[in-house]
C-alpha positions in Angstrom: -10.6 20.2 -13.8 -7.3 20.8 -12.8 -6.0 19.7 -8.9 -2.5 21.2 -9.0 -2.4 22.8 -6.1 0.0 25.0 -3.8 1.3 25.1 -0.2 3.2 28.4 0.3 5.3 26.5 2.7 7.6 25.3 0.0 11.5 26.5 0.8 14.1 27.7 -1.8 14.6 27.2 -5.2 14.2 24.7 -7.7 16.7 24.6 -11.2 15.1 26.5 -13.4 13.2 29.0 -11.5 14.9 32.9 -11.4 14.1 35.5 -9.5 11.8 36.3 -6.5 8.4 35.3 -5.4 6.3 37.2 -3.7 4.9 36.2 -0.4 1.5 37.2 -0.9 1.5 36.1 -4.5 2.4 32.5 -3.0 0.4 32.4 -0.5 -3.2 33.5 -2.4 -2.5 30.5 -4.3 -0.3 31.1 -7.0 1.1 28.1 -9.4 3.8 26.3 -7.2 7.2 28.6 -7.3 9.5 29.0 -4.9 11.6 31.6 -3.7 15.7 32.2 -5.2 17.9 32.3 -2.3 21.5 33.6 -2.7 23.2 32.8 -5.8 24.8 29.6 -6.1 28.6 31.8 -5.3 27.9 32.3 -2.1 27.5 28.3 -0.9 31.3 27.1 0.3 33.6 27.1 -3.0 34.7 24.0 -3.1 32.9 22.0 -0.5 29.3 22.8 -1.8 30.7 22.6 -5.2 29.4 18.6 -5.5 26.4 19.0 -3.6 25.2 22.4 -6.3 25.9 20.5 -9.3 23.3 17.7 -8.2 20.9 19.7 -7.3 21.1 21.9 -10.7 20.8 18.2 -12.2 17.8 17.6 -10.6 19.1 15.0 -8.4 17.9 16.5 -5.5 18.1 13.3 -2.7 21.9 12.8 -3.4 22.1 16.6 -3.1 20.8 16.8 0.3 22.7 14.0 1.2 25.6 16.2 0.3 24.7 19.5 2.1 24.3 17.7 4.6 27.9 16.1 4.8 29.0 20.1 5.2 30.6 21.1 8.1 28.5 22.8 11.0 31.3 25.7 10.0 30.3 25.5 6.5 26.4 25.9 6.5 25.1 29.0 5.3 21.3 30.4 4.8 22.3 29.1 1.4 22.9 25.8 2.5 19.4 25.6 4.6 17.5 27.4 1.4 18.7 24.4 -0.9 17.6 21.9 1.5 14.6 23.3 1.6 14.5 23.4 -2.3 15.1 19.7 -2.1 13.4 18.6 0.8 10.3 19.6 -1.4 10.8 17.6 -4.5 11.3 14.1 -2.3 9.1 11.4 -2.0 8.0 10.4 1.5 10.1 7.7 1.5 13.3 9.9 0.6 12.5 12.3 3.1 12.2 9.5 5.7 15.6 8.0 4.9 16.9 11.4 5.1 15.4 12.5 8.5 16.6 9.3 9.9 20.5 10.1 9.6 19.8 13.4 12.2 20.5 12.6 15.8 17.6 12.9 17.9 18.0 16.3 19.3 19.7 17.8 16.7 19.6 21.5 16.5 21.0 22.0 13.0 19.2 24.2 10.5 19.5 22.0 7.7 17.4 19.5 8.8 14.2 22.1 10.3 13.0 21.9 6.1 13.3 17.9 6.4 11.9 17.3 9.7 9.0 19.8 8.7 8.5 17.9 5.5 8.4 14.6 7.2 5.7 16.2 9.8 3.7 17.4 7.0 3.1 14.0 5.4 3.0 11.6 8.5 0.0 14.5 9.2 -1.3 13.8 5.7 -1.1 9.8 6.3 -3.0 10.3 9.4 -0.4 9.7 12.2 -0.8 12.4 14.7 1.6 11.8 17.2 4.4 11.0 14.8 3.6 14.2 13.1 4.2 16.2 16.1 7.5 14.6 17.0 9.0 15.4 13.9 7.1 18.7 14.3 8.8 19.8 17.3 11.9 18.2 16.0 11.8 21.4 13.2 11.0 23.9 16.4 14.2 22.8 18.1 16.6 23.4 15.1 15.4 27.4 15.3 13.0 27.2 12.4 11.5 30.4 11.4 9.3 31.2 8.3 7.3 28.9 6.5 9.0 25.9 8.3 7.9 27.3 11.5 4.5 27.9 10.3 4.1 24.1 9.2 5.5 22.9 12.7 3.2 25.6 14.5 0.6 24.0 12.4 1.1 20.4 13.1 1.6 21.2 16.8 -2.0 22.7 17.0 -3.6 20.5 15.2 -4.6 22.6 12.2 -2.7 22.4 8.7 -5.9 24.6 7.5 -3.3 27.3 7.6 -0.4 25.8 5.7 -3.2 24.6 3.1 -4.7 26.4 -0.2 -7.5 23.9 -0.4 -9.0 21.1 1.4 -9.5 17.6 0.4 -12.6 15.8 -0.6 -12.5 12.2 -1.2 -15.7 10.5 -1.8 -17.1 7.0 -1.9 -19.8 5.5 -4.2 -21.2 2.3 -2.9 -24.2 0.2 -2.8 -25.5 1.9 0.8 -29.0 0.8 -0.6 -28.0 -2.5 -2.9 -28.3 -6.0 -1.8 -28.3 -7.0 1.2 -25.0 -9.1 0.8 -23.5 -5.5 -1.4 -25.1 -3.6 1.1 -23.3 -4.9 4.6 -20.0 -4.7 2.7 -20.4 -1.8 1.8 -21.3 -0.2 5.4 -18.5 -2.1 6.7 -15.8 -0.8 4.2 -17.4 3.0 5.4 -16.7 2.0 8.6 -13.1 1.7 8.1 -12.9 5.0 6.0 -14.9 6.5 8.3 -11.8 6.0 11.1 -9.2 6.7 8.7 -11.2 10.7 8.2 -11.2 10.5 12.0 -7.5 10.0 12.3 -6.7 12.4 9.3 -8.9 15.1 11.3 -6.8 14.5 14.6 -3.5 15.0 12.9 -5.5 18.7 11.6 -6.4 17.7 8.5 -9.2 19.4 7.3 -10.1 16.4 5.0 -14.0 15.5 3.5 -15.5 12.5 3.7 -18.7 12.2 1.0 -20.5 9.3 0.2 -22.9 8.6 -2.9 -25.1 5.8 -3.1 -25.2 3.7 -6.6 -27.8 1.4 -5.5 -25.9 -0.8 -6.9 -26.4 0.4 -10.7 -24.5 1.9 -13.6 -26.5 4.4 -13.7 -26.5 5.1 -10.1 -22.6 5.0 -10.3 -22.6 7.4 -13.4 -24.6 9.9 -11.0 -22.6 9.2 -8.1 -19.1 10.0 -9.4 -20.4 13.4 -11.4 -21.7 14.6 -7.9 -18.3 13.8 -6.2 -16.5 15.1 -9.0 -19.1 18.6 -9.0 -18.0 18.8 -5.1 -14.4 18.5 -5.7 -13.8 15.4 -4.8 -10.2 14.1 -5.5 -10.3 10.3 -4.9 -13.2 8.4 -4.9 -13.5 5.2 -3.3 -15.7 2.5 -4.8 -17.5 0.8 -7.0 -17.6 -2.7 -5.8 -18.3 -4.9 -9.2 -16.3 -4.7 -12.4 -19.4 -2.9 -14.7 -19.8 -0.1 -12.6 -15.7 0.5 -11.8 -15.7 0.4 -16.1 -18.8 2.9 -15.9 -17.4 5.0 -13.3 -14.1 5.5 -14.8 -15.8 7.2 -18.1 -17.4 9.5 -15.9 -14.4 10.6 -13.8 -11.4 13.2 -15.0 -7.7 11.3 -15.3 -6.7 13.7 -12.3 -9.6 12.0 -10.2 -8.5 8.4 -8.9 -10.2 5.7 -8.0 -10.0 3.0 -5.8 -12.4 0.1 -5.8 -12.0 -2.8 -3.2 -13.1 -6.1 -4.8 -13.3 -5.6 -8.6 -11.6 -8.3 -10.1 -10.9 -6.2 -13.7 -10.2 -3.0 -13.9 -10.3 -0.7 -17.1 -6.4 0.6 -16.6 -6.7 2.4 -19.8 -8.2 5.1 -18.6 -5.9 5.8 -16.3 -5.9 6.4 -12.5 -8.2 3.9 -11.6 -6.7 0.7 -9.1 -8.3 -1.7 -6.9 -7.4 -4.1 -3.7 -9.3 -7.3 -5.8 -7.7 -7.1 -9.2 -5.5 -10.6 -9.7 -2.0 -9.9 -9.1 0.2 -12.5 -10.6 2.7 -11.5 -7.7 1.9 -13.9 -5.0 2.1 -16.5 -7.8 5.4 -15.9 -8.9 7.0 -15.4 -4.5 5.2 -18.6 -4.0 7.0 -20.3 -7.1 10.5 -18.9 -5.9 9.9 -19.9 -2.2 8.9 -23.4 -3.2 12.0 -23.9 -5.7 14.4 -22.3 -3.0 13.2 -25.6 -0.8 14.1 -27.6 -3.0 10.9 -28.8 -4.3 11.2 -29.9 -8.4 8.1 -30.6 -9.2 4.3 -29.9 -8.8 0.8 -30.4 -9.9 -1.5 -27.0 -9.8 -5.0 -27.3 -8.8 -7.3 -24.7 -9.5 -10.7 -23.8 -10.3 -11.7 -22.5 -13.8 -12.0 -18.6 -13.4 -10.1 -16.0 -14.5 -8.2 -14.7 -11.3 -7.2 -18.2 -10.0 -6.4 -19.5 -13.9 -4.2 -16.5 -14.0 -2.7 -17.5 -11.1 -1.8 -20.9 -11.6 -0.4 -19.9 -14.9 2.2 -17.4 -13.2 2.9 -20.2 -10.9 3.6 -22.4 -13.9 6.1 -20.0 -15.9 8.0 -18.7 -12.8 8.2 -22.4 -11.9 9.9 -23.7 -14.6 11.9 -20.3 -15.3 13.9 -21.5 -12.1 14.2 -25.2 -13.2 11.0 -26.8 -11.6 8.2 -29.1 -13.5 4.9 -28.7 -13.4 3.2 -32.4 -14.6 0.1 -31.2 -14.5 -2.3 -28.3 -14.3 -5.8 -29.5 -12.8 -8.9 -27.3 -13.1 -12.1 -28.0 -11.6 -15.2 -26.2 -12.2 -16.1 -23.3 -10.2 -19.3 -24.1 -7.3 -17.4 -27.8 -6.8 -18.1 -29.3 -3.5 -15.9 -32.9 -4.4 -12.6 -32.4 -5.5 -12.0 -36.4 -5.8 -11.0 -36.1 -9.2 -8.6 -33.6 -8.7 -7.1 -35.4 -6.1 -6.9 -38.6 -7.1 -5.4 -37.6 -10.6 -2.7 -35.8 -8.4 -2.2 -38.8 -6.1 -1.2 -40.7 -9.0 1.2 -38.5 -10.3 3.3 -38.3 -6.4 4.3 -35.1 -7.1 6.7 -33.7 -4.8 4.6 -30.5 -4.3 0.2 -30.0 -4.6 0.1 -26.1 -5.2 -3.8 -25.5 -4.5 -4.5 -21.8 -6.0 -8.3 -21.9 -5.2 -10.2 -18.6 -3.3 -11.2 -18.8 0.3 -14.2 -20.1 0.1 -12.8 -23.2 -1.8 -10.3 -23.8 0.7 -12.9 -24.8 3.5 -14.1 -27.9 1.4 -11.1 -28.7 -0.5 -8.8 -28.6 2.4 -10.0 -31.3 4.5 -10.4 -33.4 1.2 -6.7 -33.5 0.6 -6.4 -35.7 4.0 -9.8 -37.4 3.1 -8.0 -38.4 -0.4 -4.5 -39.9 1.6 -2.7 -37.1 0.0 -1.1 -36.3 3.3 0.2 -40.2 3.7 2.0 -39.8 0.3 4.5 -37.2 1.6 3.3 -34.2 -1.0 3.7 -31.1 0.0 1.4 -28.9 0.1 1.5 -25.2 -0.8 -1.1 -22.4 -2.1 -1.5 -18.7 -2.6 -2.7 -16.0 -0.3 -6.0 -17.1 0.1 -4.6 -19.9 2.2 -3.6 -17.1 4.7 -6.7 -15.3 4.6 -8.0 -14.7 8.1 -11.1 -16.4 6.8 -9.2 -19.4 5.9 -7.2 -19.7 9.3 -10.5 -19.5 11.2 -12.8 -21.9 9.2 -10.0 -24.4 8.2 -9.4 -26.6 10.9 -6.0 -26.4 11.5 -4.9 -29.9 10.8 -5.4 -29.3 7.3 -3.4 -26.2 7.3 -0.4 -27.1 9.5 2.3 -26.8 7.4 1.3 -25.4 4.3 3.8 -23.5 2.5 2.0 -20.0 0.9 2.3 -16.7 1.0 1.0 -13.5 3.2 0.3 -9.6 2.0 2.1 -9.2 5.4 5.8 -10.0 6.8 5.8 -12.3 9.9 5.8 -10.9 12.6 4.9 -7.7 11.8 1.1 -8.2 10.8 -0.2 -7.7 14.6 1.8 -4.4 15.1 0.2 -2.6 11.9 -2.8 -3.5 12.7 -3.7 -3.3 16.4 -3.4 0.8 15.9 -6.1 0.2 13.2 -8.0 -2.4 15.5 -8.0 0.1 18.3 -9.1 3.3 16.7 -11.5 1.3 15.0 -13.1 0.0 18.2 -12.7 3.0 20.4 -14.5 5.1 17.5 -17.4 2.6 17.3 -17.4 1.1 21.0 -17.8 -2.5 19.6 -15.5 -5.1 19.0 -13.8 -5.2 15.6 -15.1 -8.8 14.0 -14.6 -8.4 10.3 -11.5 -7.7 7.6 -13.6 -5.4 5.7 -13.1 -2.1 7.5 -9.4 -2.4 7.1 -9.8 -2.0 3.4 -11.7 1.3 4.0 -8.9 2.2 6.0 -5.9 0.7 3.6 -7.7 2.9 0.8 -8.9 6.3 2.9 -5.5 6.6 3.8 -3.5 5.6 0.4 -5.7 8.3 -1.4 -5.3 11.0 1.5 -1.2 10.3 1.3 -1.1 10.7 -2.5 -2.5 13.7 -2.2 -0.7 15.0 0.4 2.4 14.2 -1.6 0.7 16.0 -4.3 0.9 19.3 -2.4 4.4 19.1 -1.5 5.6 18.2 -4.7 3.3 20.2 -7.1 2.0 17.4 -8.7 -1.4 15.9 -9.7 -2.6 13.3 -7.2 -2.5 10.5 -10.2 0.7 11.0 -11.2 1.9 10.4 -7.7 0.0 7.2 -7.7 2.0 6.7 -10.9 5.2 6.6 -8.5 3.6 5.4 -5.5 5.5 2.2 -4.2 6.0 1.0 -0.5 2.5 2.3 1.1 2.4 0.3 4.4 -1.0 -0.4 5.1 -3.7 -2.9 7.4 -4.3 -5.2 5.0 -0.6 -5.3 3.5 2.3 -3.4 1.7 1.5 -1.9 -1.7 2.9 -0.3 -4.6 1.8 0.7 -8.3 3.2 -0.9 -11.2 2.3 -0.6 -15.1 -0.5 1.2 -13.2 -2.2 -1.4 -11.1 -2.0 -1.6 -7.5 0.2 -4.6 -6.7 0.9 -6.0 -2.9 4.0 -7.4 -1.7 3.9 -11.0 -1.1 6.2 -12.6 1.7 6.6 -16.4 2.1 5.2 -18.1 4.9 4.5 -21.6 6.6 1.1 -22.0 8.4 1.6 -23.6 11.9 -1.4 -24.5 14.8 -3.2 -21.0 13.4 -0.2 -19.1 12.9 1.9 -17.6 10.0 5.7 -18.6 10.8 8.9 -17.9 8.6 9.0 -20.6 6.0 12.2 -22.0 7.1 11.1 -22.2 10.6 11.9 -25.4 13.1 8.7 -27.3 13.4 8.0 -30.3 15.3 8.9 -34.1 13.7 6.1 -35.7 11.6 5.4 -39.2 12.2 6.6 -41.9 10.3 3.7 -42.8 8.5 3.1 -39.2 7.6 6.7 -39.1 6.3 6.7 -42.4 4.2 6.5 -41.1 1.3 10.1 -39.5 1.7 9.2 -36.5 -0.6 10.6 -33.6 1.8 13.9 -32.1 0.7 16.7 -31.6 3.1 16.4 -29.8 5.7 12.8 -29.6 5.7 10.3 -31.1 8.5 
């Protein structure tokens, strides 16, 4: 079942492509092709000379960059076709960068293909009034044709027009599983459920289907062969590892799908990612932060399952890649409410760092312990992973047993509060009722990564997988995320926890007291 789809907005031509297209053939849905404009002789001899050669090589940001070094004098329809053949074989981020060197009331008619481009996908990403800026950004340079048509489009509220086909992105989840299955799964709907709202504002004509597994293989096999029968292009869910592994036999490689908590996912099959999988990432910034300090060496603590064990181990190696010494690795078994022998054995040792890589839900008992234990009148510095940032764990954790702890945060301080409050807002205007849990904003984080694949999708001609393939830099809720080898991987920034609060690592904090600072294992510079 093949998703290629067309938008007969696309401008100019692309190497390769000869003659004419017709309008109407285009726009009745034809195989993306795009129309020839004058021949390459009639762009400025010498000055356009450079900028034609890149783009018959394909490289079609650095020859936009170059058109648009032309002088005003110099730009011909030729000029503005080939931007517009460019403009529509860029990435979002490209075409970001690129609409960013134009002054903010620039009339020039090289940039009406870019700015339209750019409204088109903040549109598709579900950011209305951003879309429309841009939108009436392309009016004002004099755009006519199918860039006009896209602007019109984005300024009414209605890319129906400028669309072939309209998206369906479906969900299978437990809506009648356990109880515990079942709540997350309402709440993650909730958040998907803004996300469509959004989309719909900015005039996308986006679907919004959910099939309920019941928690089941079976029920999942069912589930994604009715999405997939309705068209569905992205289907978010399953929750648990068997039914991600049974879903993603059913479902076609162009289909993608996006579960929130499975821990494994079968990346064999191709196109299939999800928020839980262990990503050794946060690992490895936390073992470059640490060695950056100064720190030289460290016992791990962790318990004995596969995401955490994974963990400590990329700790280890990216460790003692940059110079550093891990003694010891200490696992405990999982459902452990003492951790004496852990800590003990590393009180022993005096390490100059404790790296605790244990879930959220281990950090509420083992946390205090570390205090209980004297670690924290040895002078051992303590660090973890991202669970020690979780909302959860700031909330439940008083914060004596946090203050100071190095880790590290899905989300750059400082900026965590601004992505999220237009999230938090929509959320609670939409509903009427406070937002009060962190589950919606995966909803959200994953409604709106699959909705911006595909609209990259339509503008580049290419299946909504294989954009995913490429996808890097997605700013979301719940952090910044990216595809590598084909798994969904999140940026990791470093972080020191301070009375609730996520601070640069190398921020001033207040002096500790002598007897906390006995044990004289800080390095310089740090408090």
């Amino acid at each position: 079942m093949k998703r290629r789809l067309a938008l007969f907005f696309l401008i100019g031509s692309a190497p390769g492509c000869a003659g004419t297209v017709p309008r109407s053939e285009v726009e009745l849905g034809a195989e993306q092709r795009v129309e020839e404009p004058d021949s390459p002789g009639s762009l400025p001899e010498e000055a356009g000379r450079r900028a034609e050669a890149l783009f018959q090589a394909g490289e079609m940001e650095s020859a936009a960059r170059e058109f648009l070094a032309l002088p005003a004098e110099m730009v011909t329809a030729a000029v503005v076709d080939r931007m517009g053949a460019a403009a529509s074989r860029l990435g979002r981020h490209e075409i970001a960068a690129i609409a960013a060197m134009a002054a903010d009331n620039t009339a020039d008619p090289r940039f009406g293909p870019v700015f339209a481009q750019r409204a088109f996908s903040l549109a598709l990403s579900g950011k209305p009034e951003e879309a429309r800026e841009f939108a009436i950004r392309a009016r004002n340079t004099g755009a006519k044709g199918r860039v006009g048509r896209i602007a019109a489009a984005v300024l009414d509220g209605d890319l129906s027009s400028v669309m072939l086909d309209f998206p369906v992105i479906g969900a299978v989840l437990p809506v009648s599983g356990s109880p515990s299955n079942r709540e997350y799964a309402r709440r993650f709907m909730e958040g998907a459920e803004v996300a469509a709202q959004l989309a719909r504002r900015a005039g996308v004509p986006v679907e919004w289907v959910v099939e309920d597994n019941r928690g089941t293989v079976s029920g999942t096999a069912r589930g994604v062969s009715a999405l997939v029968a309705r068209g569905a292009v992205a289907i978010l869910g399953p929750l648990v590892d068997e039914n991600v592994s049974a879903a993603a036999q059913v479902k076609p490689r162009e289909v993608a799908l996006f579960s929130p908590t499975a821990r494994r996912v079968p990346v064999e099959q191709g196109g299939v990612y999800s928020l839980g999988a262990t990503d050794p990432g946060a690992a490895r910034t936390l073992a470059a932060v640490v060695s950056d300090l100064g720190y030289g060496n460290a016992v791990v603590v962790h318990p004995e399952t596969p995401g955490e064990t994974l963990e400590a181990a990329a700790f280890e190696e990216a460790f003692q890649a940059l110079g550093g010494n891990v003694r010891r690795r200490i696992p405990y078994a999982p459902g452990t409410t003492t951790f004496e022998g852990p800590l003990v054995s590393t009180g022993s040792l005096l390490p100059e760092l404790l790296v605790v890589a244990a879930p959220a839900a281990d950090l509420e008992l083992l946390a205090p312990q570390i205090a209980f234990f004297g670690l924290d009148t040895l002078g051992i510095q303590i660090a973890g992973t991202a669970a020690w940032t979780a909302p959860s764990t700031i909330r439940s954790v008083a914060r004596r047993h946090t203050d100071r702890v190095i880790a590290v945060s899905p989300v750059p301080t400082g900026s965590a509060e601004d992505r999220s409050a237009e999230f938090v807002e929509a959320y609670e205007n939409h509903f009427l009722r406070t937002l009060d849990s962190a589950v919606p904003a995966a909803g959200f984080d994953l409604f709106r990564m699959a909705l911006t694949a595909y609209g990259e999708g339509l503008r580049t001609a290419e299946e909504l997988v294989d954009v995913l393939e490429g996808f890097r830099r997605f700013e979301g809720v719940t952090g910044r995320y990216s595809v590598a080898g084909s798994r969904l991987v999140r940026e990791f920034f470093p972080v020191r926890i301070f009375e609730g609060t996520l601070l640069p690592v190398d921020a001033e904090l207040p002096e500790l007291s002598p007897s906390i600072r006995s044990g004289g294992r800080f390095p310089p510079g740090v408090s």
